[in-house]
C-alpha positions in Angstrom: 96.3 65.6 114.8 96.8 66.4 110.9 97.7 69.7 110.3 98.4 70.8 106.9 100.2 74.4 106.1 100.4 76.4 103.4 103.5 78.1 102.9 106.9 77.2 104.2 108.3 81.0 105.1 109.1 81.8 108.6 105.7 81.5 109.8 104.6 78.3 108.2 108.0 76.2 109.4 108.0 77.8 112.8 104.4 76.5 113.3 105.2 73.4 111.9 108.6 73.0 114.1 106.3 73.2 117.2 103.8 71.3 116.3 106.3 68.4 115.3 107.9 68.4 118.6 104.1 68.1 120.0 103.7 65.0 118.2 101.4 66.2 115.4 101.8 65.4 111.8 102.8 68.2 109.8 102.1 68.8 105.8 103.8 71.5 104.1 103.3 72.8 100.6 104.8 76.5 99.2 104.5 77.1 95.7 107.9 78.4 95.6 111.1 76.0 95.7 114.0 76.3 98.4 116.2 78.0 98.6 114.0 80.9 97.4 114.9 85.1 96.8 113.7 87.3 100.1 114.4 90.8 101.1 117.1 90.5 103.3 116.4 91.2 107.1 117.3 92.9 110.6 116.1 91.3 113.5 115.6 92.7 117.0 117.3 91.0 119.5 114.2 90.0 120.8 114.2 87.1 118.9 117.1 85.3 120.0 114.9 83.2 122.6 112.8 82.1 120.1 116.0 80.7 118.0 116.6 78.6 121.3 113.3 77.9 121.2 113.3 76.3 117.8 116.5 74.7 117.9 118.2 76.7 115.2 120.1 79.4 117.3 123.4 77.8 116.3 122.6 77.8 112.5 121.5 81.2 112.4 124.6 82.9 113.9 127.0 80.0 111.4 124.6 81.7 108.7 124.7 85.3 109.7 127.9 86.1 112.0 126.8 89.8 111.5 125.4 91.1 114.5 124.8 95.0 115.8 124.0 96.8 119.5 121.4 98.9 117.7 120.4 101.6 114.7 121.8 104.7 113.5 119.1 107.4 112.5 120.2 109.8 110.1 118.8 113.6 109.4 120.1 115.6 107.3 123.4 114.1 107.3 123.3 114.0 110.9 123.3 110.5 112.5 121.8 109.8 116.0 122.7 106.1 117.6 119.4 104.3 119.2 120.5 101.3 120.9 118.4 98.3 121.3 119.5 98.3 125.5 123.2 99.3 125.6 123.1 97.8 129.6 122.5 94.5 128.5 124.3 94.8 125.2 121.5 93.5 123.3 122.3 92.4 119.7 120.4 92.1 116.4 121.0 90.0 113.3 121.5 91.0 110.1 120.1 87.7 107.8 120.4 86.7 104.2 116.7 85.4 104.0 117.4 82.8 101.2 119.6 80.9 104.1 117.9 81.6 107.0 114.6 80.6 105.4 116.0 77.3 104.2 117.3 76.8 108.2 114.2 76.8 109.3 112.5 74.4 106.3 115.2 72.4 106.9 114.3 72.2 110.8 111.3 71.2 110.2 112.1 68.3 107.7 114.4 66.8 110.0 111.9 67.3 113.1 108.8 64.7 110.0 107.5 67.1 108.3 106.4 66.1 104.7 107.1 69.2 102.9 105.6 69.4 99.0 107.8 72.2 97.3 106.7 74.2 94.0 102.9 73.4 94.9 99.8 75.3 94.5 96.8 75.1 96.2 93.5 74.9 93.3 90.3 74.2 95.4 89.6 74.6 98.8 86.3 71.7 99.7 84.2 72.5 102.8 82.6 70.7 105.3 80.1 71.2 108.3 83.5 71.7 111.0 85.0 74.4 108.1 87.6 72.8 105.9 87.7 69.5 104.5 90.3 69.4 102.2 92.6 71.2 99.9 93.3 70.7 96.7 96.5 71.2 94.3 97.0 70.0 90.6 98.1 66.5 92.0 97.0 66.0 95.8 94.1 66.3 98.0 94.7 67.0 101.7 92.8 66.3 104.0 93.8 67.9 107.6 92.5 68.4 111.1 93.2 71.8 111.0 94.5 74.3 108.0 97.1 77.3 108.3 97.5 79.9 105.6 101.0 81.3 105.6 101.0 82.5 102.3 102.1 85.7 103.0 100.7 88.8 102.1 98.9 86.6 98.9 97.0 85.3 101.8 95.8 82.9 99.6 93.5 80.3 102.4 91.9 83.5 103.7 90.6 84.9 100.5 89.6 81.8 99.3 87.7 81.1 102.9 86.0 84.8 102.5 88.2 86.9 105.0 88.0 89.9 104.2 90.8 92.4 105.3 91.0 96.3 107.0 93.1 98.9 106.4 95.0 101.4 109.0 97.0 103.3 106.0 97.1 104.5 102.7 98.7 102.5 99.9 102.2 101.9 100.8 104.8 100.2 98.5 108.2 99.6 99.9 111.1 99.1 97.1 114.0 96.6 98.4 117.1 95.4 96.5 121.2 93.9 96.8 124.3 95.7 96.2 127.2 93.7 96.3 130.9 95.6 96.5 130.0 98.6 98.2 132.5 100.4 100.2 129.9 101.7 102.4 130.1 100.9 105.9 128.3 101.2 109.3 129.0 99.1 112.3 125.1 99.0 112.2 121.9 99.5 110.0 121.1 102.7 109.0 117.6 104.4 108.4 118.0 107.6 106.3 114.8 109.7 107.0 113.5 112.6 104.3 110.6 114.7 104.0 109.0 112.3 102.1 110.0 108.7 104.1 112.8 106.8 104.8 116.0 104.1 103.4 116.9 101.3 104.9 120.8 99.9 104.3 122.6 97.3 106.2 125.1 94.8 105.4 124.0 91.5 105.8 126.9 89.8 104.0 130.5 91.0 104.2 130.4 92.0 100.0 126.5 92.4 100.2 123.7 94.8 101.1 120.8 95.2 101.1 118.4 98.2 100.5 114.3 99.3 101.0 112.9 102.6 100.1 109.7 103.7 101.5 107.7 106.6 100.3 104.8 107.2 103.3 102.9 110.2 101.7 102.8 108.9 98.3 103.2 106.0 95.9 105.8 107.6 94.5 107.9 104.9 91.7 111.4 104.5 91.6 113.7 103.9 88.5 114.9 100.5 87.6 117.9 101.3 88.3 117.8 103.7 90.9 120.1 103.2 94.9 120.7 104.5 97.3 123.4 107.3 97.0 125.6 105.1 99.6 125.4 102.5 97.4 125.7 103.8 93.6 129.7 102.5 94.1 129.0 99.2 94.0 126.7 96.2 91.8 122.6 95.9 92.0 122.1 92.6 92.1 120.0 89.4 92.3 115.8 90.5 92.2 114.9 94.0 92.9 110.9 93.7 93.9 108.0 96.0 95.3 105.5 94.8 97.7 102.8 96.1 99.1 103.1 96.7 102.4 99.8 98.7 103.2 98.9 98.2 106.8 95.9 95.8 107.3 94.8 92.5 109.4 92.0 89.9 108.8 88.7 90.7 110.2 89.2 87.5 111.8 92.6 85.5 112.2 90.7 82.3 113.0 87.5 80.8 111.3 86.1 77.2 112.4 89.3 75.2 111.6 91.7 77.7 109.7 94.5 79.7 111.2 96.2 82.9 109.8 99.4 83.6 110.4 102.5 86.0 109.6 101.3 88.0 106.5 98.6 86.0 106.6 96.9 87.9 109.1 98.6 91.1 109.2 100.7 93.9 107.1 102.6 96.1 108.6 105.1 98.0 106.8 108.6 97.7 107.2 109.6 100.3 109.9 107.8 98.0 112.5 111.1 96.2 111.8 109.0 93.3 113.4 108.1 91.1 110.5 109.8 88.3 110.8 109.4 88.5 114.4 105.7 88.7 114.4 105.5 85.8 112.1 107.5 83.4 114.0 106.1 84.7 117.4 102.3 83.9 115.6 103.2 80.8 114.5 104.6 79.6 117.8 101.0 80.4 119.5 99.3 78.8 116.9 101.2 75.6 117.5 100.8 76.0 121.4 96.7 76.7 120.7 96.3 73.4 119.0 98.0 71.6 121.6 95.5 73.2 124.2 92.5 71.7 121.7 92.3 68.6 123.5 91.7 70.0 126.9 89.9 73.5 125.4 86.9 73.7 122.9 87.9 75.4 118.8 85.3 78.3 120.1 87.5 79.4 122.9 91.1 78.6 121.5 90.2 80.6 117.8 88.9 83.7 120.3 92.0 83.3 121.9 93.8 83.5 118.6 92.1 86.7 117.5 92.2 88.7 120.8 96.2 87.9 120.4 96.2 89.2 116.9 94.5 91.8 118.0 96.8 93.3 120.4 100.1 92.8 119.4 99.0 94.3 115.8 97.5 97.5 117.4 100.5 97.8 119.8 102.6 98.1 117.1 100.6 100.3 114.8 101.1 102.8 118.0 104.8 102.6 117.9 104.9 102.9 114.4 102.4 106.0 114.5 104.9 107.6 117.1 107.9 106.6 115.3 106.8 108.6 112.3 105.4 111.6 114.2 108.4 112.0 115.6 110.3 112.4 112.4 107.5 114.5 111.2 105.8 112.2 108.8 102.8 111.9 107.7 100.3 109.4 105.7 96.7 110.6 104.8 95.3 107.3 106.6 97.4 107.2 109.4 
């Protein structure tokens, strides 16, 4: 089958490695060129078997050597150790996105995939089945099937009419680099206030990385504004805000159209389970178009959205208890 994907983030090249090794061909286009600025990232350990899974388990850790056994909570100056499972001595990663980004792009290249960099979809064309073809300023694709990973753009689904939900109130999440901090934790650090919560880890060994969340409020931060663990050292590189309100599609699958990653659903960063999520949807996308042969689109896109479904709500519940338990509140939650 012909698959074409739009966006070449975690999500879109994770798809696109499966499907590859299922003997599909893949398209890839991202209106961004590799390798491109991201927040930097902690990963549960949970994903570790999805590295193996993808074949890229031995770039990740050359690429980020950093690993911790889980996070340190701090009140009030007071700092409380949560380990991820201190029996099994489970271990996170601490990424630099640009790199592992351009591992998993590059994974998929080598696996065939024809990947169309610094291209933006125009026109989306329609047919009886859905989607016919897509346009950009010089291509038209034509594909068996169509996956948005656009991110939280989600660019395929407004254009196809999906509209979204909301589970919160408007929530903006600041995130930036420091480089030659002296700061230093063993692990990443979550700094909780009245008001929300900082993020800081190290995710290179002159280099970290920072995101402030304000859950009550949209409350704006100065240009220059950081942490006070990290006014010692440099901001660098693109400081950004992104929305990071929590919603999903009404529907994650529509006649021949996928949605995945921030695609299909927002959540914000305290989930801690973005890139996770995004990978883990992509993954089942690719294993539901290999069923399509033996299973009809009805069944496998209701199999899509009941997944969706769950693990988005199941984590909207941790999140809700997380913050309940540090005694904050959002007007929506």
């Amino acid at each position: 089958m012909k698959i074409l994907i739009l966006g070449a983030g975690p999500a879109g090249s994770s798809t696109a490695i499966q499907l590859l090794k299922n003997g599909h061909q893949v398209t890839m286009i991202d209106r961004a060129k590799f390798p491109r600025h991201a927040p930097g990232e902690t990963l549960h350990p949970g994903i570790e078997p999805l590295l193996k899974q993808l074949n890229i388990l031995d770039e990740t850790l050359l690429s980020a050597p950093l690993r911790h056994l889980g996070i340190e909570n701090i009140v009030n100056g007071t700092s409380t150790f949560k380990a991820y499972n201190e029996a099994e001595n489970w271990r996170g990663f601490q990424l630099f996105r640009e790199e592992f980004d351009t591992i998993l792009l590059n994974k998929a290249i080598e696996l065939g995939a024809v990947f169309h960099g610094g291209v933006s979809p125009t026109k989306v064309n329609y047919s009886i089945q859905g989607i016919q073809s897509i346009e950009t300023s010089t291509d038209i694709f034509e594909a068996d099937y169509f996956i948005d990973a656009t991110g939280k753009r989600a660019w395929l689904a407004n254009n196809f009419a999906i509209k979204f939900n909301e589970y919160s109130s408007k929530l903006i999440a600041y995130y930036g680099y420091v480089k030659n901090s002296k700061h230093d934790s063993l692990h990443p650090e979550l700094i909780w206030d009245e008001n929300g919560w900082t993020w800081i880890t190290k995710v290179k060994k002159d280099l970290h990385t920072w995101v402030r969340l304000d859950l009550n409020e949209h409350v704006k931060i100065g240009s220059k504004w950081l942490p006070n663990q990290l006014t010692d050292g440099t901001q660098t590189g693109i400081r950004k805000a992104v929305d990071v309100t929590w919603r999903k599609a009404k529907t994650c699958a529509k006649n021949n159209c996928f949605l995945i990653g921030d695609a299909a659903f927002v959540l914000d960063p305290g989930s801690s389970h973005g890139v996770l999520k995004a990978i883990m949807s992509g993954i089942m996308v690719a294993y539901l178009i290999n069923q399509s042969s033996s299973q009809s689109t009805h069944t496998i896109m209701n199999q899509y959205n009941l997944w969706v479904h769950e693990q988005f709500h199941k984590d909207i519940t941790k999140l809700r208890a997380l913050y309940c338990e540090y005694n904050i509140k959002n007007s929506k939650y």
